[in-house]
Kinemage of the C-alpha trace (Angstrom):
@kinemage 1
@onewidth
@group {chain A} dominant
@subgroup {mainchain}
@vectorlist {calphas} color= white
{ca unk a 1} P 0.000 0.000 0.000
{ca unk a 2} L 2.761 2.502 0.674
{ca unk a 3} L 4.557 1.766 -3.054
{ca unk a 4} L 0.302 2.623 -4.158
{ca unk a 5} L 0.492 5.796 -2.143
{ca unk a 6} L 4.315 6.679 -3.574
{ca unk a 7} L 3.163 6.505 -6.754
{ca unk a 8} L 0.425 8.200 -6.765
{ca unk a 9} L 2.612 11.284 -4.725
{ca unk a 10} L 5.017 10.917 -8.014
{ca unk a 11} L 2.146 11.284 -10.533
{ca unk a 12} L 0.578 14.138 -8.655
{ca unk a 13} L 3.342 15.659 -8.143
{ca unk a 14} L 3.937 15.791 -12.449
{ca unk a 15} L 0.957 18.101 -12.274
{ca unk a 16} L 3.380 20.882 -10.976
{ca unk a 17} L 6.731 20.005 -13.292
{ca unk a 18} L 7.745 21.964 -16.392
{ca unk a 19} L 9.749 19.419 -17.878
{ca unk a 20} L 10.664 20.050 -21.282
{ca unk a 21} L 9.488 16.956 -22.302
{ca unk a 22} L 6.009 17.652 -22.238
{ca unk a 23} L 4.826 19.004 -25.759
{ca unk a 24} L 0.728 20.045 -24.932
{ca unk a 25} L -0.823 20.475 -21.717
{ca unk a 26} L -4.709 19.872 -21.449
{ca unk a 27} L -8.016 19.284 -19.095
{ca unk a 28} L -10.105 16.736 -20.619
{ca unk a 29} L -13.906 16.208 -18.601
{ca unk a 30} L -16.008 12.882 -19.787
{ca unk a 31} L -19.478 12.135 -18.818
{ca unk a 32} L -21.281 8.974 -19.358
{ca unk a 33} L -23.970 6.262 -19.134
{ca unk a 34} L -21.943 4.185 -16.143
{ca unk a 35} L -22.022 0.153 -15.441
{ca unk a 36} L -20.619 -2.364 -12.868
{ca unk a 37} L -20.599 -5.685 -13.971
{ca unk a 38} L -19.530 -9.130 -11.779
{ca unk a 39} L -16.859 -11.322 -12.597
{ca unk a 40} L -19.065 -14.233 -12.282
{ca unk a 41} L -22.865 -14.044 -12.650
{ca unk a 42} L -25.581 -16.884 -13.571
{ca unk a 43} L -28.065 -14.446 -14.339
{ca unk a 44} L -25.862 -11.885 -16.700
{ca unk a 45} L -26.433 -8.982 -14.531
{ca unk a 46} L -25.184 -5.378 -15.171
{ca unk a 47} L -26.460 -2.391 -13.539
{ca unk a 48} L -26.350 0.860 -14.252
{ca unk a 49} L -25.704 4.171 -13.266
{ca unk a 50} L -23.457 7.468 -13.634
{ca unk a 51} L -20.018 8.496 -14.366
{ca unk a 52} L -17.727 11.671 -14.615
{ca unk a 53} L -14.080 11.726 -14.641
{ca unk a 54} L -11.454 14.965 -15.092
{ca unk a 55} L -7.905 14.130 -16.321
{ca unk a 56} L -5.054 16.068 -16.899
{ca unk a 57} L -3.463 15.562 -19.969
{ca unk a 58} L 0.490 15.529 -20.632
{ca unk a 59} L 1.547 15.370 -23.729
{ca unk a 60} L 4.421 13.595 -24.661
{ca unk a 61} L 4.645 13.100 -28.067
{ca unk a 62} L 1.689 13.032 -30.900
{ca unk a 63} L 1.414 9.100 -29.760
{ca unk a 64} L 1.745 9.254 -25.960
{ca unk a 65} L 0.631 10.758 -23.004
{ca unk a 66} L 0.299 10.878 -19.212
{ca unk a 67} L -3.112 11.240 -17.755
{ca unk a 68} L -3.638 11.569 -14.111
{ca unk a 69} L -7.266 11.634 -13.101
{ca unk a 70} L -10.087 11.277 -10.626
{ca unk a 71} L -13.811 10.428 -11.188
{ca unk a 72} L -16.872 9.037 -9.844
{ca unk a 73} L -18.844 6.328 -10.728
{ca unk a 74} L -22.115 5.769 -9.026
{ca unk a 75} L -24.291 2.441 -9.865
{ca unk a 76} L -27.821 0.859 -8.353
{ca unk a 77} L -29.112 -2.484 -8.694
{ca unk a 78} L -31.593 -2.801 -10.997
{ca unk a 79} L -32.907 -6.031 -10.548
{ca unk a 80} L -32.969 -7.462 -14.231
{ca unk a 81} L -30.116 -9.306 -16.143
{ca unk a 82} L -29.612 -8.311 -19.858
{ca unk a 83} L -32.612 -9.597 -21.114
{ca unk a 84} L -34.765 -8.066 -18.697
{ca unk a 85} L -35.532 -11.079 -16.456
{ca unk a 86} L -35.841 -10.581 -13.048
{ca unk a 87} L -32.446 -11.430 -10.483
{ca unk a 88} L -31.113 -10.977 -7.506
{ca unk a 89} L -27.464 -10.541 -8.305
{ca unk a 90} L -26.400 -7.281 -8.757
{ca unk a 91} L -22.489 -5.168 -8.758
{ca unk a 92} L -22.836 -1.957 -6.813
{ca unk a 93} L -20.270 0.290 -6.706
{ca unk a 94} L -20.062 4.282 -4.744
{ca unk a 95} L -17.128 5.648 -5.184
{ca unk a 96} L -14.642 8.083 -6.236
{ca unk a 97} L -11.364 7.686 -8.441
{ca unk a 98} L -8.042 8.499 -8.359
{ca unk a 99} L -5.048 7.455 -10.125
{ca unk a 100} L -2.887 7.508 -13.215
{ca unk a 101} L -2.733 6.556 -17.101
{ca unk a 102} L -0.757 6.302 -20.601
{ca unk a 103} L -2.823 6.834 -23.717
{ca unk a 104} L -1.283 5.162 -26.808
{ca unk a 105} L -3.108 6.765 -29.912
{ca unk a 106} L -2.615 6.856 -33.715
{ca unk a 107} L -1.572 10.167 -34.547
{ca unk a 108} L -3.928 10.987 -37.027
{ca unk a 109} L -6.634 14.301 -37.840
{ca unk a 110} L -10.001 14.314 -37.209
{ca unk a 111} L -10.201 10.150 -36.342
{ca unk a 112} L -7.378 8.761 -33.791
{ca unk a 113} L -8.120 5.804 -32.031
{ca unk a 114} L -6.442 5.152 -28.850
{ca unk a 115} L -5.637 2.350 -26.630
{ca unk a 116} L -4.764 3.337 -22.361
{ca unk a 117} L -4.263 1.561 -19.481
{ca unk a 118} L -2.770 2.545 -15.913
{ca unk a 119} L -3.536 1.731 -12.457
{ca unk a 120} L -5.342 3.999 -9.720
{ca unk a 121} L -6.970 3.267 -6.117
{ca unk a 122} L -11.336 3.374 -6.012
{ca unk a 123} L -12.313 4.918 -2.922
{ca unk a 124} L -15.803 4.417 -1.445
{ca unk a 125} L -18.626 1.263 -1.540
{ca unk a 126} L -18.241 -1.828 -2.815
{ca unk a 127} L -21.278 -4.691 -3.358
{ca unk a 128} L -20.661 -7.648 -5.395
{ca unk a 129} L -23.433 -10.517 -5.114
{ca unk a 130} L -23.668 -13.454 -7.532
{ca unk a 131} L -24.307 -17.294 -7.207
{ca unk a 132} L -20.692 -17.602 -6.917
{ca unk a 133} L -19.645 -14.203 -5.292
{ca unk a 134} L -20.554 -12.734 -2.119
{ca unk a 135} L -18.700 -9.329 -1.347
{ca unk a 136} L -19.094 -6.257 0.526
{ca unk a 137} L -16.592 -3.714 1.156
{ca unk a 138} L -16.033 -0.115 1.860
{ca unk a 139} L -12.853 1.575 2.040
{ca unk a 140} L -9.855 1.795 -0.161
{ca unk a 141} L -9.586 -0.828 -3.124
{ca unk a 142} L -7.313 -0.655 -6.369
{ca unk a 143} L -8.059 -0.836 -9.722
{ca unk a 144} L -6.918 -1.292 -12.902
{ca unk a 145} L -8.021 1.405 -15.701
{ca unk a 146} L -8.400 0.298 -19.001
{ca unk a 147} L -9.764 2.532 -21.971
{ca unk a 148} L -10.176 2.045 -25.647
{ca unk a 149} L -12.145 4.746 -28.486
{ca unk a 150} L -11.635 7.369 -30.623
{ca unk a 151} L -10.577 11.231 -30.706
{ca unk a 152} L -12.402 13.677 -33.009
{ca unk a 153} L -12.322 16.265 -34.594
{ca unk a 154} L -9.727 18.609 -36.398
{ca unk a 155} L -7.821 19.513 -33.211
{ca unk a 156} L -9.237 15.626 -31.904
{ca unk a 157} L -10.410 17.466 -28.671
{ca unk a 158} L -13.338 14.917 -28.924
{ca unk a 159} L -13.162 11.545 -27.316
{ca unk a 160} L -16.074 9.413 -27.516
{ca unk a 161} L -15.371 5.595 -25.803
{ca unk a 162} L -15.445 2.930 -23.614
{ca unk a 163} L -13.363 3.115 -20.451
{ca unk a 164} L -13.054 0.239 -17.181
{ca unk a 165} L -11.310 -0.219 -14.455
{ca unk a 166} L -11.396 -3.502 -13.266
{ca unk a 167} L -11.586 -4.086 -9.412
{ca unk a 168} L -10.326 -7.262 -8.199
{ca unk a 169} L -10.554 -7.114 -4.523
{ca unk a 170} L -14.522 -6.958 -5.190
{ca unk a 171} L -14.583 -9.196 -8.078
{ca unk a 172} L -16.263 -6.494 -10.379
{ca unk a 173} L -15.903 -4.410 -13.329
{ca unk a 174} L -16.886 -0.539 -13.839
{ca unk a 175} L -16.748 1.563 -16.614
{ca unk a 176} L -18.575 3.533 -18.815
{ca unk a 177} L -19.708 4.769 -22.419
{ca unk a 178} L -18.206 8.067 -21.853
{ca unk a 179} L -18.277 11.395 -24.383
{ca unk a 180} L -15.293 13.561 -23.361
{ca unk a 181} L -13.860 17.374 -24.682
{ca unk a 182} L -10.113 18.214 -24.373
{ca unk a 183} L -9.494 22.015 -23.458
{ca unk a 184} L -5.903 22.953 -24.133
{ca unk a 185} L -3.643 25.028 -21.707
{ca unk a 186} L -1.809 27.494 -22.693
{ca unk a 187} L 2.066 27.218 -21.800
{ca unk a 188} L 3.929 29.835 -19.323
């Protein structure tokens, strides 16, 4: 837990470097239509709910960048699997979102798809309940972030896609469909 905490000091504290190596600085804000899903499930649950995440964005070159962030995801049991059948299993998740990313994207105009992945800590409650899993936690709990989509636009200050962080401790997945807009700084 203290090499989590270290790191995350180390990627906070890039927020306040002006290393030459950093080309483009930039806040980029997503909303979206959030999920939690558990690992194992008889019933093929999912349940929905609400998610908004702020990153800071550090570019490196026109392929690669650093992306600290923090979020919130918020989900509810619906009591329904996918096809609309009543269950009792459901993946709950409260909580907020802190942590750190790469983006790998194709450099190109107006369409670049991207591919990131990082790791972070989720920070609230936790409520995973399946045939086969039977959790409930609150607290502190890592994740791993894992995002894939596409940037549009001439400038691609657009991102529409599908980010998840995958929560083992709780033996769930969140994420979202998440719309995003990338407003550059401007450099001292």
């Amino acid at each position: 837990m203290k090499k989590t905490l270290l790191l995350l000091i180390i990627l906070s504290s890039s927020l306040l470097c002006n290393a030459q190596f950093v080309k483009k600085r930039a806040i980029n804000a997503q909303i979206g239509y959030g999920l939690s899903i558990p690992y194992e499930s008889v019933d093929d649950t999912a349940d929905s709910g609400f998610f908004l995440q702020g990153e800071y964005v550090l570019t490196i070159k026109s392929w690669f960048e650093l992306k600290p962030y923090v979020g919130l995801i918020l989900t509810n049991p619906k009591g329904e699997d996918l096809n609309g059948n009543p269950t009792d299993e459901f993946a709950i998740t409260k909580a907020g979102l802190l942590g750190g990313k790469f983006r790998l994207r194709a450099p190109i105009p107006w369409v670049a798809p991207y591919i990131e992945t990082g790791f972070g800590l989720s920070i609230g409650k936790f409520e995973t309940q399946t045939a086969f899993i039977s959790k409930n936690k609150s607290g502190l709990q890592y994740h791993i972030p894992v995002a894939f989509g596409l940037e549009l636009g001439k400038e691609t200050n657009v991102d529409i896609g599908f980010t998840y962080y995958i929560q083992p401790q709780v033996e769930q997945v969140v994420g979202a469909f998440a719309l995003g807009i990338t407003i550059p700084l401007k450099d001292k």
